[in-house]
N, C-alpha and C positions, 0 to 999 in steps of 0.2 A: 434563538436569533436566526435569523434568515439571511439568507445571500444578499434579498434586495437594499438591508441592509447595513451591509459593508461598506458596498461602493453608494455610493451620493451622487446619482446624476445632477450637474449644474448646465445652465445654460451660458454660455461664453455670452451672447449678446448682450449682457448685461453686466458684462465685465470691463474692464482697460485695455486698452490697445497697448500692446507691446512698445509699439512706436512712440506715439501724441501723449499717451496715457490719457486719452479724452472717455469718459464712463458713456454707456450706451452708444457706441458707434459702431460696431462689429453686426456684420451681419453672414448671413452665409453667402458662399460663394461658386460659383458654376466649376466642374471640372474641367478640365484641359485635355487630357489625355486618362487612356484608360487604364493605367496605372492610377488615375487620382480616383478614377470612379471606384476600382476594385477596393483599395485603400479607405475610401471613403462606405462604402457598403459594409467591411467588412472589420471592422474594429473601432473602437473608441474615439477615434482621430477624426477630426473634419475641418473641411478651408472656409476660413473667414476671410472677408476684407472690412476696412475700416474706410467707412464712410467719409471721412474726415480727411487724411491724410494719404488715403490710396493703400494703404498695406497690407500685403495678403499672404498668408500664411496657417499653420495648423494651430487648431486648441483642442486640448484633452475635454470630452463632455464627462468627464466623470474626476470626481474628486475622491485622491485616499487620504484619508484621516489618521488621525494615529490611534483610535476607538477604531477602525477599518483594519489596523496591521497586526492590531493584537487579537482581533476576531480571525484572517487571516491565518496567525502564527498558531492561532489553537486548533480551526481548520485542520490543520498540514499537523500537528502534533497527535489528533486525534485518527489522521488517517494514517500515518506511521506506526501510533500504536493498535490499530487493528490490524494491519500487514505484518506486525510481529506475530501476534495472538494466530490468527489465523497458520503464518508461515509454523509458526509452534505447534498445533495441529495438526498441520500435514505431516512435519517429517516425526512425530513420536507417536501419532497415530493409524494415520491413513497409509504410512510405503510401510511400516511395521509389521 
């Protein structure tokens, strides 16, 4: 399984507005300041406004699943137990 797998990029514009709950009204939206640009460049997060009713605010482009959290949870299982293995190596072999 892969990474690209886990997360599920969706595209909000073709979600419901938080507000109207009107489908397909969301579109992207300009930053304001460079706090929204940074924000915006640099993580998951991005500003929609709803065509409809005016409302602007953030959507996650990415969806976790609960097939995402147990791919995740095995992740993080599987790198814990090689930082054991390995930390076990060092100290009964290598400073030995």
């Amino acid at each position: 399984m892969t990474l690209s797998k886990v997360l599920i990029h969706s595209n909000p514009q073709f979600g419901k507005c938080p507000a109207c709950k009107k489908t397909g009204t969301l579109h992207r939206s300009h930053s304001r300041s460079l706090f929204e640009q940074i924000v915006q460049l640099t993580s998951i997060i991005k500003i929609y406004r709803c065509k409809e009713c005016g409302w602007r605010g953030v959507r996650l482009t990415v969806v976790i699943t609960k097939k995402s959290v147990k791919s995740i949870f095995v992740y993080l299982a599987l790198i814990l137990f090689a930082a054991f293995i390995v930390r076990y190596i060092i100290f009964h072999y290598v400073l030995n």
